[in-house]
Structures are given as structure tokens and as C-alpha cells.
C-alpha positions as CSV (number, residue, x, y, z in Angstrom):
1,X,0.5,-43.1,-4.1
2,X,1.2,-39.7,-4.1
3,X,4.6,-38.1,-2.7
4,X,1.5,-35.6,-0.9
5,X,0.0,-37.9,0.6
6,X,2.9,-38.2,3.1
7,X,3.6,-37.0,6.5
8,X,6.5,-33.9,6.4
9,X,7.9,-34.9,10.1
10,X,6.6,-38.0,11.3
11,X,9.1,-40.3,10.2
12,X,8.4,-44.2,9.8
13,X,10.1,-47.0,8.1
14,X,10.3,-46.9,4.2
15,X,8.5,-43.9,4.3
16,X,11.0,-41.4,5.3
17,X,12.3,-40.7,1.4
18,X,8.7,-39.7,0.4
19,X,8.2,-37.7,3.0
20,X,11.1,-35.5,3.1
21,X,10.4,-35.1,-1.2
22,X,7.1,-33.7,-0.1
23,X,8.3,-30.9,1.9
24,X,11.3,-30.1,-0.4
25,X,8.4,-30.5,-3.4
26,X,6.5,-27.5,-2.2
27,X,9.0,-25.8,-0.9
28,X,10.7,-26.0,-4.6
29,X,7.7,-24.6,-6.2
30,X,6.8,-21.9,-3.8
31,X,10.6,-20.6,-4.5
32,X,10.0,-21.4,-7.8
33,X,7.4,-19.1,-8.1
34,X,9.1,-16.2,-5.9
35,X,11.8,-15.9,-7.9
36,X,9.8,-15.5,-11.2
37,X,7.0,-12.7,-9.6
38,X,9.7,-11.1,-7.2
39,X,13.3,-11.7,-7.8
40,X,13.2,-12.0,-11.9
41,X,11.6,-8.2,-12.3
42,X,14.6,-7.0,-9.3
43,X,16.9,-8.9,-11.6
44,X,16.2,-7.6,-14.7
45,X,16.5,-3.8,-13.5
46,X,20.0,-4.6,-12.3
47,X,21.0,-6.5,-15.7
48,X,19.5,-3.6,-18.0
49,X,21.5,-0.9,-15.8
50,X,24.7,-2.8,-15.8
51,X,24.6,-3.6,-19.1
52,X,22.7,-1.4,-21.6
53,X,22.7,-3.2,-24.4
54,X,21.3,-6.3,-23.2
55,X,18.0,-6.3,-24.5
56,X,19.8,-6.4,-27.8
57,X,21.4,-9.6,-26.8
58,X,24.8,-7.8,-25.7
59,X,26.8,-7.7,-22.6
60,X,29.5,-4.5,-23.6
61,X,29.5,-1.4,-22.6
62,X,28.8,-2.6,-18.9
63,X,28.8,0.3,-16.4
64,X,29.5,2.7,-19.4
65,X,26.0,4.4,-18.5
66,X,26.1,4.9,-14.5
67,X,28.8,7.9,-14.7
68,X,27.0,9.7,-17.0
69,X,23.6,9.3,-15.6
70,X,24.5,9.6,-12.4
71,X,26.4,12.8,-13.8
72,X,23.3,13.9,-15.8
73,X,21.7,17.3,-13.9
74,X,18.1,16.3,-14.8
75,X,19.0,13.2,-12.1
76,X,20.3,15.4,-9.2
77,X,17.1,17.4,-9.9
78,X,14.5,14.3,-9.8
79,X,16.9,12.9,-6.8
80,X,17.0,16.0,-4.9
81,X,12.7,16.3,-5.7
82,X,12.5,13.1,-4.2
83,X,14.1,13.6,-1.0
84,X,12.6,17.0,-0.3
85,X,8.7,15.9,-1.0
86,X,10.0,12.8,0.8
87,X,11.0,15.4,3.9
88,X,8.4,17.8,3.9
89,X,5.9,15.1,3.6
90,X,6.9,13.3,6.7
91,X,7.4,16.8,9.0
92,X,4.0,17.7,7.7
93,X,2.3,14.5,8.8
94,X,4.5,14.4,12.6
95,X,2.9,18.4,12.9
96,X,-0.9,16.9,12.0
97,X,-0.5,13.4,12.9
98,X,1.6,13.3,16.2
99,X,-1.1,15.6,18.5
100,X,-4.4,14.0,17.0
101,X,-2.9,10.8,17.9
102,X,-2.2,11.9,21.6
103,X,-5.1,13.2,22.3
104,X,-7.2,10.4,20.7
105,X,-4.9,7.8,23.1
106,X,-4.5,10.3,26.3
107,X,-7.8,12.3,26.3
108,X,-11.4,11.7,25.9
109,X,-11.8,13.0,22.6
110,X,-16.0,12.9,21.9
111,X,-16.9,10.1,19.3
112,X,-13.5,9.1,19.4
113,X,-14.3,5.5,17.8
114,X,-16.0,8.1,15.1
115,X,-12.7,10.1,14.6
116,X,-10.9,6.5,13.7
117,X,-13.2,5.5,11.0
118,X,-13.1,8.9,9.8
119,X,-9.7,9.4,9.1
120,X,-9.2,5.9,8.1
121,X,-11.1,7.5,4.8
122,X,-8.1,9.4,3.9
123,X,-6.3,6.2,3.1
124,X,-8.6,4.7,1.4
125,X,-9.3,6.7,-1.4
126,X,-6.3,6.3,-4.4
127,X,-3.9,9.0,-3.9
128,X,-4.5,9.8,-7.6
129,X,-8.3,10.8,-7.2
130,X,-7.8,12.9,-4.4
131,X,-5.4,14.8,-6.3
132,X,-8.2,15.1,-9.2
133,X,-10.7,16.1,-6.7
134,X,-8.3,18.6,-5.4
135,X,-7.5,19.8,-8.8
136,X,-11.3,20.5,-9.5
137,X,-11.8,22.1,-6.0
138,X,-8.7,24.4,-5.9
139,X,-8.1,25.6,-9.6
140,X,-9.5,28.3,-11.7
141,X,-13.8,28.7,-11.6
142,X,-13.6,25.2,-9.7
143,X,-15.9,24.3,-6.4
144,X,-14.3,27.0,-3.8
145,X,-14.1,29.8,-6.3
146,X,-17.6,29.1,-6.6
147,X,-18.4,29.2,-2.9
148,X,-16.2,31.7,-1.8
149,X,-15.0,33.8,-4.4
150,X,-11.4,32.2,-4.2
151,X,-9.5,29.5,-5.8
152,X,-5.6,28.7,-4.9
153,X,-4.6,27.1,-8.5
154,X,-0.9,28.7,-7.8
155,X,-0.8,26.7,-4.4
156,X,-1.8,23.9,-5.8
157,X,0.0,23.3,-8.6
158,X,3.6,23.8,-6.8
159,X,6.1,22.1,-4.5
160,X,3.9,23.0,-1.5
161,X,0.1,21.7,-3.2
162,X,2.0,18.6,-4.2
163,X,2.9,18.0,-0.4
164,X,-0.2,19.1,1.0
165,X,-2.1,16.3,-0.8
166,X,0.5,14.2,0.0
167,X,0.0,14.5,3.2
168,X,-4.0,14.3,3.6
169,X,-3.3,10.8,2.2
170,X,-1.0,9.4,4.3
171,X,-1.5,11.3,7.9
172,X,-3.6,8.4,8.9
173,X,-0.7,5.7,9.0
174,X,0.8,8.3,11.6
175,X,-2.4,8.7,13.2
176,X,-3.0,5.5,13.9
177,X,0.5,4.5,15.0
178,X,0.6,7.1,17.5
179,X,-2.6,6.6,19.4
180,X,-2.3,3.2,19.3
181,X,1.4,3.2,21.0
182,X,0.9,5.8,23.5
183,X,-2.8,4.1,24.4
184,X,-0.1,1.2,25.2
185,X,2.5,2.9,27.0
186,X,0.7,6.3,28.4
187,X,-1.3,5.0,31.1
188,X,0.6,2.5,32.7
189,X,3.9,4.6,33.0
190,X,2.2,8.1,33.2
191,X,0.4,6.5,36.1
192,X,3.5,5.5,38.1
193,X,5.4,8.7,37.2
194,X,2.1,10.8,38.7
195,X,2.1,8.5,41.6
196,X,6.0,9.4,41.8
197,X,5.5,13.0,42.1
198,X,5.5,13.8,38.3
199,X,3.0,16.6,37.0
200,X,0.8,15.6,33.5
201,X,3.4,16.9,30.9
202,X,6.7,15.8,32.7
203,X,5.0,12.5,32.9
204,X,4.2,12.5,29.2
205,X,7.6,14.4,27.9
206,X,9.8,11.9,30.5
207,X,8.1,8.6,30.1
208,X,5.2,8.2,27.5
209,X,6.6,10.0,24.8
210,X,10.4,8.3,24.9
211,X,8.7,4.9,24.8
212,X,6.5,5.8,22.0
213,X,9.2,7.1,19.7
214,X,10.3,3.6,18.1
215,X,6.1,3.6,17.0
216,X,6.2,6.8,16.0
217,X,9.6,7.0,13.8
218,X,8.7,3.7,11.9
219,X,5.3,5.2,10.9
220,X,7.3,8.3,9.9
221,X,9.6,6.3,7.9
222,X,7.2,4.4,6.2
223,X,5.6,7.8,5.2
224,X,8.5,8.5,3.6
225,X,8.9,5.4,1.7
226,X,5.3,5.8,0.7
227,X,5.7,9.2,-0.6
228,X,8.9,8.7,-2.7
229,X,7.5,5.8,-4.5
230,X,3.6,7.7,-5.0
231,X,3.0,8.2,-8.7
232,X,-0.3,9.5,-8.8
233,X,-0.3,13.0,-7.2
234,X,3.0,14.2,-8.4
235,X,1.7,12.8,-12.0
236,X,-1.6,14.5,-11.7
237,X,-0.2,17.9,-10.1
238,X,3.1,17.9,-10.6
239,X,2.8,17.9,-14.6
240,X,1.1,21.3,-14.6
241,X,4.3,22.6,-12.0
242,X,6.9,21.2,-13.6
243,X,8.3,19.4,-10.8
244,X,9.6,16.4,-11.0
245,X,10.2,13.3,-8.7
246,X,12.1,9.9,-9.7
247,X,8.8,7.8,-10.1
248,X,7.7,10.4,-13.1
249,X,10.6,10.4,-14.5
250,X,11.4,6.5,-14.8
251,X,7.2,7.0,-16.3
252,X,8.5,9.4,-18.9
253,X,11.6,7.1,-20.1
254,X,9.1,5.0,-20.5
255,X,6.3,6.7,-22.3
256,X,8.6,9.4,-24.7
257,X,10.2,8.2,-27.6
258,X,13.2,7.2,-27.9
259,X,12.4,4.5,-25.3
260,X,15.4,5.2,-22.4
261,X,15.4,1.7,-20.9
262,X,19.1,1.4,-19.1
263,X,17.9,5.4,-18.1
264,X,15.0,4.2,-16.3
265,X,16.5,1.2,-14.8
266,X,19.2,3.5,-13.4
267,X,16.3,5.6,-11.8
268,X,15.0,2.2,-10.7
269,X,17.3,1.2,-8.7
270,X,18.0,4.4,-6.9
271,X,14.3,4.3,-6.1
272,X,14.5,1.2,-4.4
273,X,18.1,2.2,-2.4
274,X,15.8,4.8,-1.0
275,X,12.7,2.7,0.0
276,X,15.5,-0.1,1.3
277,X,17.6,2.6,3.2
278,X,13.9,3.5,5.0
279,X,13.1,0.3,5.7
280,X,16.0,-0.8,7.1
281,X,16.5,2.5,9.5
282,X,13.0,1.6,10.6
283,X,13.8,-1.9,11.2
284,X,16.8,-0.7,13.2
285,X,15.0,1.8,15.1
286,X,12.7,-0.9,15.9
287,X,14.6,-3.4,17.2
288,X,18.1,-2.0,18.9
289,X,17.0,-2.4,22.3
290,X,13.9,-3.2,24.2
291,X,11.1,-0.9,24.2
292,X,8.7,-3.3,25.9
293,X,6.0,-1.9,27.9
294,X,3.0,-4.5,27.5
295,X,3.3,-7.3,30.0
296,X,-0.2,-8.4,30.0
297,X,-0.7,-7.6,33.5
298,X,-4.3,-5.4,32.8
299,X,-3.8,-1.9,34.0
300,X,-6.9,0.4,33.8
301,X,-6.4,3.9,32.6
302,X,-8.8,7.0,32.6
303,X,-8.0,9.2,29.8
304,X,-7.9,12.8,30.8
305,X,-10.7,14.9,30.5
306,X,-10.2,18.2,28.6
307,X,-12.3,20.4,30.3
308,X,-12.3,23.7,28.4
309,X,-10.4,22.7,26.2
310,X,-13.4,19.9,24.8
311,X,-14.4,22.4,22.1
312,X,-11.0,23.2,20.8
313,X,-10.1,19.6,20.1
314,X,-13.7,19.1,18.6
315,X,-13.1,21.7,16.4
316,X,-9.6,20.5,15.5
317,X,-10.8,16.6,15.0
318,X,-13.8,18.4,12.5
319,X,-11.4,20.9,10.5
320,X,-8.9,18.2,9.6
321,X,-11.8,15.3,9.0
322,X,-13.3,17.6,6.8
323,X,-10.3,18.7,5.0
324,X,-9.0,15.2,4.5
325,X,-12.2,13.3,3.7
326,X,-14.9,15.9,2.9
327,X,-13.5,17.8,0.3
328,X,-12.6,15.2,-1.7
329,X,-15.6,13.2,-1.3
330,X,-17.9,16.1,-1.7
331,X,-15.4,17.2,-4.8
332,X,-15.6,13.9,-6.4
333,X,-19.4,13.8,-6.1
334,X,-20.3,17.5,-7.2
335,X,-17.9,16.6,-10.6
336,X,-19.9,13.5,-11.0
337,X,-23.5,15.0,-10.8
338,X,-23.6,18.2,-12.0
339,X,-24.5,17.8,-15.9
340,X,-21.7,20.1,-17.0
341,X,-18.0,21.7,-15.6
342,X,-19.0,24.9,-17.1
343,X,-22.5,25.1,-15.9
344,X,-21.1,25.0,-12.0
345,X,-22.9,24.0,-8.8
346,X,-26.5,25.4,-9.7
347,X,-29.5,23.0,-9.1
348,X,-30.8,23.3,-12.5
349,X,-26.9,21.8,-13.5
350,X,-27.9,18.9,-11.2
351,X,-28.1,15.7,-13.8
352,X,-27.2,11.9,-13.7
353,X,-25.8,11.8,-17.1
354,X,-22.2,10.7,-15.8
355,X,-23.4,7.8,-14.4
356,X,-25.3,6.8,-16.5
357,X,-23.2,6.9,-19.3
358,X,-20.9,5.2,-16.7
359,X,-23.7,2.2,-17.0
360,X,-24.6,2.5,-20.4
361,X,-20.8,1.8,-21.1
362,X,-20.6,4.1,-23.9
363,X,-17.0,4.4,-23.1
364,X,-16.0,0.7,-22.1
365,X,-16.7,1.5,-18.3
366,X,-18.5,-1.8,-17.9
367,X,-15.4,-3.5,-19.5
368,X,-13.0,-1.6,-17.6
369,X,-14.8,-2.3,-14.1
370,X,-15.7,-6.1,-15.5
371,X,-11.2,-6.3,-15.9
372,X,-10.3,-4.8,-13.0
373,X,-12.8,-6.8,-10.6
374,X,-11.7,-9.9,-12.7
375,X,-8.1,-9.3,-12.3
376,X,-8.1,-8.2,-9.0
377,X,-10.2,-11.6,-8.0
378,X,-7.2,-13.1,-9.5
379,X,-4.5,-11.8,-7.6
380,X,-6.7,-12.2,-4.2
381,X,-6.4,-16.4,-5.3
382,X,-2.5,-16.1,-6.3
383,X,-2.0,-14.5,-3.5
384,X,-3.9,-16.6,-1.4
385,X,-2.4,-19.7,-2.3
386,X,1.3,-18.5,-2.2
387,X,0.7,-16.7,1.2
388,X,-0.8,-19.5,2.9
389,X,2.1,-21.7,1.7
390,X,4.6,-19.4,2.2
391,X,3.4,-18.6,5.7
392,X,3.5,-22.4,6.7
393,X,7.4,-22.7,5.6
394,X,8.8,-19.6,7.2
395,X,7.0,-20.7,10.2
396,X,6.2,-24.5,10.8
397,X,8.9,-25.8,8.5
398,X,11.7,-25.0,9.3
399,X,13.4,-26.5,6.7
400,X,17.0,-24.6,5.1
401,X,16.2,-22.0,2.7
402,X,12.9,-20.9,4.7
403,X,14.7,-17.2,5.0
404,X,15.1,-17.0,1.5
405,X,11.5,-17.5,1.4
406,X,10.7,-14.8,3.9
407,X,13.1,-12.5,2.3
408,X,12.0,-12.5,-1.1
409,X,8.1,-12.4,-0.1
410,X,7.9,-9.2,1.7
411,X,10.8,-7.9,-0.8
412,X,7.9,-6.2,-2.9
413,X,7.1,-4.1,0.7
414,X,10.5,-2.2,-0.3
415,X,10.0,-1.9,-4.0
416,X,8.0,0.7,-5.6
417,X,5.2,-0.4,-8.1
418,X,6.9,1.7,-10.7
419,X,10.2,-0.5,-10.2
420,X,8.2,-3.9,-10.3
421,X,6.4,-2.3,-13.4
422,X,9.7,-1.9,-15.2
423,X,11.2,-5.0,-14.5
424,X,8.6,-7.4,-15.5
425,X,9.0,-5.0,-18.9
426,X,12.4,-6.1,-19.2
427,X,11.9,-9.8,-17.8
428,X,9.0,-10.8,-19.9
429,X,9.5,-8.8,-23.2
430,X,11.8,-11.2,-24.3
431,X,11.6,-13.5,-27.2
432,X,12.9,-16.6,-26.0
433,X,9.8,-17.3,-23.3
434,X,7.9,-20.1,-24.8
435,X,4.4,-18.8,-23.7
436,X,4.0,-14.8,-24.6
437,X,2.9,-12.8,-20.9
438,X,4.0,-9.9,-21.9
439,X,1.3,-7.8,-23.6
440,X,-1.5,-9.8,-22.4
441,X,-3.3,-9.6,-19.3
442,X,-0.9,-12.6,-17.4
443,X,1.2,-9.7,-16.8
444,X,-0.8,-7.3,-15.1
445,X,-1.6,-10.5,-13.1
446,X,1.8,-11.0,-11.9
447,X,2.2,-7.5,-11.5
448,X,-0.7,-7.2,-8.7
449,X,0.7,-10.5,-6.9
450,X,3.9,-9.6,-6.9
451,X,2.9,-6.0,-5.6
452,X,0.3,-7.7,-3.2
453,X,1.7,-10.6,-2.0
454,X,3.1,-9.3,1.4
455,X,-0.5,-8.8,3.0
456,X,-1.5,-12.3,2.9
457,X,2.2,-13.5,4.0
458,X,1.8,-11.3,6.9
459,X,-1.6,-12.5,7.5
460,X,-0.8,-16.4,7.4
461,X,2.7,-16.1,9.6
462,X,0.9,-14.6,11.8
463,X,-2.3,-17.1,12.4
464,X,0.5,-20.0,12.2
465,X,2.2,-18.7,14.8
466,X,-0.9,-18.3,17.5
467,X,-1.7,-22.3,16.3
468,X,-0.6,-24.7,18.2
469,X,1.9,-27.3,17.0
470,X,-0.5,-29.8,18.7
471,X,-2.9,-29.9,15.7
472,X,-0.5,-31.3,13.3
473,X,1.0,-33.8,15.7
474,X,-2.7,-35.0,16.2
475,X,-3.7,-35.0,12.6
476,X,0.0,-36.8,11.9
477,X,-0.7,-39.4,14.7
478,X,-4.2,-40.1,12.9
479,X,-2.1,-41.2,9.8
480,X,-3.3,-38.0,7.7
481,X,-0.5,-37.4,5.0
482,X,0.3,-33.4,4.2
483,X,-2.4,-32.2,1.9
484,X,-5.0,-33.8,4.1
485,X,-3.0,-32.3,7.5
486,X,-3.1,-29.0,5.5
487,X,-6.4,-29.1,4.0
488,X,-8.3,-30.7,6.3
489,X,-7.1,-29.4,9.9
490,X,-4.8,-26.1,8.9
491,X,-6.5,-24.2,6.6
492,X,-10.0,-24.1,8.4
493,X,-8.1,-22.6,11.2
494,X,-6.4,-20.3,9.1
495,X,-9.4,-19.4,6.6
496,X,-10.7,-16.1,8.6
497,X,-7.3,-14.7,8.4
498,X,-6.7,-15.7,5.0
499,X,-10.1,-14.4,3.5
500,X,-9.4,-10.5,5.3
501,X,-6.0,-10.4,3.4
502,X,-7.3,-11.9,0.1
503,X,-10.4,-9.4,0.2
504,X,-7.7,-6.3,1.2
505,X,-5.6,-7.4,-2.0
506,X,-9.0,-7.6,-3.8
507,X,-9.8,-4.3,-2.7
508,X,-6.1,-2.5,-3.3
509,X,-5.7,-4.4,-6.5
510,X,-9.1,-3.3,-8.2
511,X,-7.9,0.5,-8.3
512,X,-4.1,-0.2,-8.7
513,X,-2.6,2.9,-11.0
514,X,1.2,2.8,-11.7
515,X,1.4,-0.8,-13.0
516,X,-1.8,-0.7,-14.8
517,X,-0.8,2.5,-16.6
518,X,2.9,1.0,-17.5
519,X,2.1,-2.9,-18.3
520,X,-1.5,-2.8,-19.3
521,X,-1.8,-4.5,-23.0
522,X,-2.9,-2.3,-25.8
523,X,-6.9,-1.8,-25.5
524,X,-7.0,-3.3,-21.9
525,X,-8.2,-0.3,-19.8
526,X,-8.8,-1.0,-15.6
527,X,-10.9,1.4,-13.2
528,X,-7.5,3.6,-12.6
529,X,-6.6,3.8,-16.4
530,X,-10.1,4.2,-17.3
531,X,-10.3,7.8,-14.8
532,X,-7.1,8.5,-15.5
533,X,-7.9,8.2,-19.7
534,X,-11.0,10.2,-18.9
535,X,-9.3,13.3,-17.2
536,X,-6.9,13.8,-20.0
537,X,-9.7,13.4,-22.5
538,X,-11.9,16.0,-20.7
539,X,-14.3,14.4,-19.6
540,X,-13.8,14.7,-15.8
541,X,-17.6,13.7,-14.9
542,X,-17.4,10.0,-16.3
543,X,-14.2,9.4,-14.6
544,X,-15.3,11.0,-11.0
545,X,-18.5,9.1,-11.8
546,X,-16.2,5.7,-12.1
547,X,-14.4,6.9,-9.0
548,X,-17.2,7.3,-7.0
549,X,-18.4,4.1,-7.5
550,X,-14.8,2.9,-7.2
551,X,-14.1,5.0,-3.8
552,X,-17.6,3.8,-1.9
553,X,-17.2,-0.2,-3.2
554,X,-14.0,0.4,-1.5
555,X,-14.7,1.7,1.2
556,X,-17.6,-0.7,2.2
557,X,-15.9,-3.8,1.3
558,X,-12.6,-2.9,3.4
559,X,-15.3,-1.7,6.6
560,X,-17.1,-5.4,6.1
561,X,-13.6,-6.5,6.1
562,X,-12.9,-4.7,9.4
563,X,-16.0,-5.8,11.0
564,X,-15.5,-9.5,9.7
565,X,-12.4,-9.6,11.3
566,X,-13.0,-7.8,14.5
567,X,-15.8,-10.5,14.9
568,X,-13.8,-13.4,14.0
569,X,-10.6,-13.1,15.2
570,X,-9.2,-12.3,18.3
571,X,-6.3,-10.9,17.9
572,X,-7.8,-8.4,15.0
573,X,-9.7,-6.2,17.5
């Protein structure tokens, strides 16, 4: 008989041993496997900044390197980069973000439903393409200089281009928060302060805006804590104006000989202070008093028309949907089919060449696309599995140690790829593992699950919490032992959710830069290496041909994903 087959909480006589070894059984091996994807990578960039020498087996000179790193004026350069990108990043987002947001919730913006899916674009497309389609818009004889007669290559390639593709890739986050939390609070209470005597702005500047601010400062925050960890726009751009940020330069410890591991750790770690020190002020911000404002009492609200202002706010809505999500598109599509750079946008320059040298896989495009879907199915499964488990401790069992288990799966939220990158270097290029993972493809495995698995956590906690205890009491009371209870009754119920968050790490996982680029084996190239490789071979066309294809997949699969949900689950829409 197996120990599975056992009940977890239905005690009966001689079978109580059994069942308690179940639960402790999976809960063992779920930890198990936490601490090798998340904690072991964490650990190792600790170890190999205390102690320098430990990847040669010694544990002296501990400390001896954080004085003079911390010391080193290349360090309070990249530190200081950070935080200012980090800064201008988020103000620049809270000046575009904050009014779209109001008047999508408070006004009645035409195609408003249009506006969302449209700037839900911006966030879709890898940060590291934009900045490529950028690059070939802005610089010298590229797409505006050919329509207009200008080209802002001086702009772009500073402090203030950097931010301002920053920006048109992360605005939505802001957006999105903000109309949704003043669609929740702005009626109801703008309603009763009207009634009260209260004109349309000191109802919005006295009520709906000081309940939306605990919405609107974590989506700030987590703009921040995006930007300080992005690789691929400061690596594209910032290159060319020698500026700087920590994720580059824990890339270039890496990539320049002499390898400067205990360097890079060091960087490590104040990387993820930073993206700790944001999460944690947004947790607090969250959560230090009471904010609530939904009681499910329904409440209609009529948003405010705009009157003459209508054509404004179209006009805004247009500019900044086809800044953020036309020009690159457009960018990334002229690259792709115009036969060559030099030739321009002519019609006789018009060809299909890219793409079908894309097809024809003269440069290992096939391969690369056939890895990255393969790898990327494989961390949807991984993550799968582990999320669905892990959700079902943290919330149905609560057995002692189930915090840990919360903790250390949604650790990877606060650590940037470029930190998990590094430490699974230092974890698994060790001698003494008996089965190799590092420089195979195992390890960009574990890198995308580790990296991935808070969705499907998230995902999973969630649906257990809306199911009712009920079911497993039933299935118990029928005599149906744990992996028949969780197969059998569970899981149906919790497949729908399950599948969206497998098919969104499917979808982020397939055009994953940072980790590919730093753990990749020798030979193994992925969709982001492979566009990446291309652009500094110069051949730009294949690689925007590779990101097309890689940007539309991407965008279709995560809007079937949308709709999928919306359809079959409630509390999705």
C-alpha cells in the first residue's frame, strides 16, 4: 500500500502514522526542491561574497573584499546609475501613467475597452526589442530620418533615451493599477462627497485620490523594482552611452576576462537589497491600515462625460498608443521586410528574404525557436507541478513549515534574473555534483522555474482559497486516500487556473534574455540570444524577422490566454 494512498486529515485507527508521513512526504520534497531552484542560487551569492576564495575550495580572506568594493568608484557610479534610472523611471511613468488611468476609470474615454488592450502591448513585447526597434527608428539614416528629415541618435543613446524606453515599457503596470483602483473607489465615494456638497475635483483631490494612493504607490514601486533589475535596454542603449547600471555591470564581471566572481556577487547582492527594500515599502504601504472601499454592496457609477474636452483625450489616448506600441511594431516590421538597411523604406527595397532565411534556418533559427519553445514547455510543467503543490500547503495544509514554503516561492518576485543567473553559476559549477547541470540545458531549465515559479503559486493559492474545504471532507468521507483526493476532485477544479499561469510562464519563458545570455551552454542559442547574436553580427533583419514572429506568437497566445480565462473563471474578469 502506498503511504499516498492515505488520507492527510482524517484520522482512523492504525492508519494515523501513514497518513501524517504522507503529508510530511510532499511537503519534504516540495522544500526539497525550493531550496535547490531558489534558496541554493541566493546562497551561493552570499558564500562567494563573504568569502572570495571559495570556489577554490577556501574559506580565508572572508569579508577582505566588501571594503574595497564597496570603496571601489566604479560601484558608487553603477549604484548611483541605478537609483537615478530607477527614479526618473517611476516619475516618468506617475506623469504618463497616473492621468490615462483617471480618465480611463472616471471618464468615458471612446473605445475605452480598445485603449486597455492597446496599451497592454507595451508590456508585452521584451524590453530588449523595443530598445532595438528604437535604435533603428531614432539613430542615424534610420526610419524617422527617413520620414522626416530628423533622427535623435544623441537622445537616444543617453541617460534620458535609456529612460524614455524604459518607461514605454513599463507605463502599463501603472496604467492599469490606477484605473482599476479609482474605478473601485471613485464612484462610490465621489458620489457621496457630491451628494455632500463637494464640487468634481474636491471630490476627487479629498476622497478618490487618498484612497487610491496605496494602488498607486505599489505599482510605482514595482516600476522601480522592475527597472533596476532590466538588462536589456540599458545593454542595448546604454553600451553606445557609456552608462552604466548594476545589472550590466554584474554582465561584464561575468563576460570580461579575468572572470570577477566575489565582484559580481557583491553587485548581486546589492541588487537584490534594492529590489527587497521596494518590495517590502510596498508591502508596508499596502498593508498599515485599512484602505477598504469595496463592500460588495453594488453601487452604479456614470463616468463623466468630457464634453469638449472628448477630442483632447482622444488625441492623448492615440499619441501615447502610437508611441508606445506603433513605433515599435511598425519599426520591428519595416527592419524585417525591407531587403536591405541601406536601401531604406522604398517599395522596390520591399523583400521577404529575412524571413525566409528565418525558415530556411540558415542560421540555426529553427533550432533556436525549436529550444526555446522546448524549454519554455518545460518550465510551464515544473512549474506547474511545484505551483499546484505548493499552493495546496501554504493554503489547505497547514502544517509547520508552510511559511517557509510561501517565503521561498515568491522569493524569486524580489530577485533579479541577473542575480538568479549568477548564483546557479556558482551553485552548479561545482565538481563534487554527481550529475553535471551546469553547461547543459538542465540549467537554463531551473533557471526559467526558479524565475517563473511565482505566477503559478499565485495562481493556485488563489483558486484553493475560493474552494471550499467541503470537497476534500466529501472525497475523505468516501474513503479516497491523497493522490486520488488531489487528482481526482482538486485539480479538475483547479485546472483553468493552473493552465492560464502555465501558458503565461510558457509565454514569458520562450523570450527570456538575461539568464539565457549568462547560463546558456556553449552552442545552445534561444529566440532572445538568437536576436540578440544577430544585432551584434549585423544582420538586424533576421533578428527583427525572429522577433516578429516572437512578438505576435506572444501576443496571441497571452490574448487567448486572456480570453480563456475571462470565460472560465469568475474571478478573472
Amino acid at each position: 500500500m502506498s503511504i499516498f494512498s492515505s488520507d492527510l486529515s482524517m484520522p482512523r485507527a492504525g492508519s494515523r502514522r501513514l497518513k501524517v508521513d504522507a503529508r510530511q512526504l510532499v511537503l519534504w520534497l516540495t522544500t526539497a526542491a525550493l531550496l535547490l531552484l531558489v534558496a541554493l542560487p541566493l546562497a551561493y551569492v552570499l558564500l562567494q561574497a563573504i568569502f572570495p576564495q571559495i570556489t577554490r575550495g577556501r574559506f580565508d580572506g572572508a569579508f577582505s573584499l566588501f571594503i574595497p568594493t564597496l570603496n571601489d568608484p566604479e560601484l558608487l557610479r553603477l549604484l548611483r546609475n541605478t537609483l537615478q534610472l530607477g527614479v526618473a523611471v517611476v516619475i516618468g511613468c506617475a506623469a504618463l501613467a497616473v492621468p490615462l488611468g483617471a480618465l480611463r476609470a472616471l471618464t468615458r474615454v471612446p473605445g475605452g475597452a480598445l485603449w486597455d488592450v492597446i496599451f497592454l502591448v507595451p508590456f508585452l513585447i521584451p524590453p530588449y526589442i523595443a530598445a532595438l526597434a528604437w535604435m533603428m527608428t531614432l539613430q542615424p539614416r534610420g526610419y524617422m530620418q527617413q520620414l522626416t528629415g530628423l533622427q535623435a541618435d544623441s537622445f537616444l543613446f543617453s541617460f534620458w533615451g535609456i529612460t524614455f524606453v524604459m518607461i514605454l515599457n513599463v507605463f502599463p503596470v501603472v496604467y492599469f493599477a490606477v484605473s482599476r483602483t479609482l474605478l473601485a473607489v471613485g464612484g462610490r465615494y465621489a458620489a457621496v462627497g457630491r451628494v455632500s456638497g463637494a464640487g468634481p475635483w474636491q471630490a476627487f483631490w479629498r476622497l478618490t485620490l487618498p484612497l487610491s494612493i496605496p494602488g498607486i504607490a505599489a505599482s510605482l514601486l514595482l516600476v522601480f523594482a522592475l527597472s533596476i533589475e532590466e538588462f536589456g535596454t540599458p545593454a542595448t542603449l546604454g553600451a553606445q552611452a557609456n552608462y552604466y547600471v548594476l545589472v550590466t555591470g554584474i554582465h561584464q564581471r561575468f563576460s570580461d576576462w579575468p572572470i570577477d566572481m566575489p565582484g559580481a556577487a557583491i553587485l548581486s547582492l546589492l541588487l537584490v537589497m534594492l529590489a527587497m527594500g521596494a518590495f517590502y515599502l510596498q508591502h508596508w504601504l499596502v498593508t498599515r491600515r485599512s484602505y477598504v472601499s469595496v463592500t460588495g454592496k453594488p453601487m452604479a457609477f456614470e463616468p463623466i462625460e468630457l464634453g469638449v474636452w472628448r477630442w483632447p483625450v482622444i488625441i492623448l489616448f492615440v499619441l501615447v498608443g502610437f508611441i508606445s506600441v506603433g513605433v515599435p511594431i511598425l519599426s520591428a516590421l519595416a527592419t524585417a521586410s525591407t531587403g536591405t538597411i541601406s536601401g531604406g523604406l522604398a517599395w522596390d527595397n520591399l523583400s521577404t528574404r529575412h524571413f525566409e532565411t528565418l525558415f530556411n534556418d540558415r542560421f540555426g533559427a529553427l533550432r533556436a525557436l525549436s529550444t526555446s519553445l522546448g524549454l519554455a514547455t518545460g518550465a510551464a510543467l515544473a512549474t506547474g507541478v511545484l505551483g499546484a503543490l505548493i499552493g495546496y500547503l501554504v493554503v489547505r495544509a497547514k502544517t509547520r513549515g508552510h511559511q517557509v514554503l510561501d517565503f521561498l516561492s515568491l522569493l524569486p518576485n524580489t530577485m533579479p534574473a541577473i542575480v538568479v543567473a549568477v548564483g546557479l553559476i556558482l551553485a552548479w559549477n561545482q565538481t563534487f555534483w554527481p550529475i553535471p547541470i551546469y553547461n547543459t540545458a538542465a540549467i537554463l531549465l531551473i533557471a526559467y522555474t526558479c524565475l517563473l515559479l511565482p505566477y503559478p503559486v499565485r495562481y493556485a493559492s488563489a483558486s484553493f482559497r475560493q474552494m471550499s474545504e467541503n470537497l476534500e471532507a466529501a472525497a475523505r468521507v468516501s474513503g479516497a486516500g491523497f493522490v486520488r483526493m488531489f487528482w481526482r476532485v482538486l485539480l479538475p477544479a483547479l485546472a483553468p487556473s493552473l493552465l492560464v499561469s502555465m501558458l503565461l510562464v510558457f509565454a514569458i519563458a520562450s523570450r527570456e534574455l538575461v539568464a539565457s545570455l549568462m547560463v546558456a551552454p556553449a552552442g545552445m542559442v534561444t529566440v532572445s540570444t538568437f536576436v540578440f547574436g544577430q544585432f551584434e553580427q549585423g544582420s538586424p533583419g533576421v533578428g527583427m524577422a525572429m522577433s516578429v514572429v516572437a512578438i505576435f506568437s506572444t501576443t496571441a497566445l497571452l490574448l487567448a490566454v486572456t480570453a480563456f480565462s475571462r470565460k472560465k473563471l469568475p474571478f478573472a474578469g
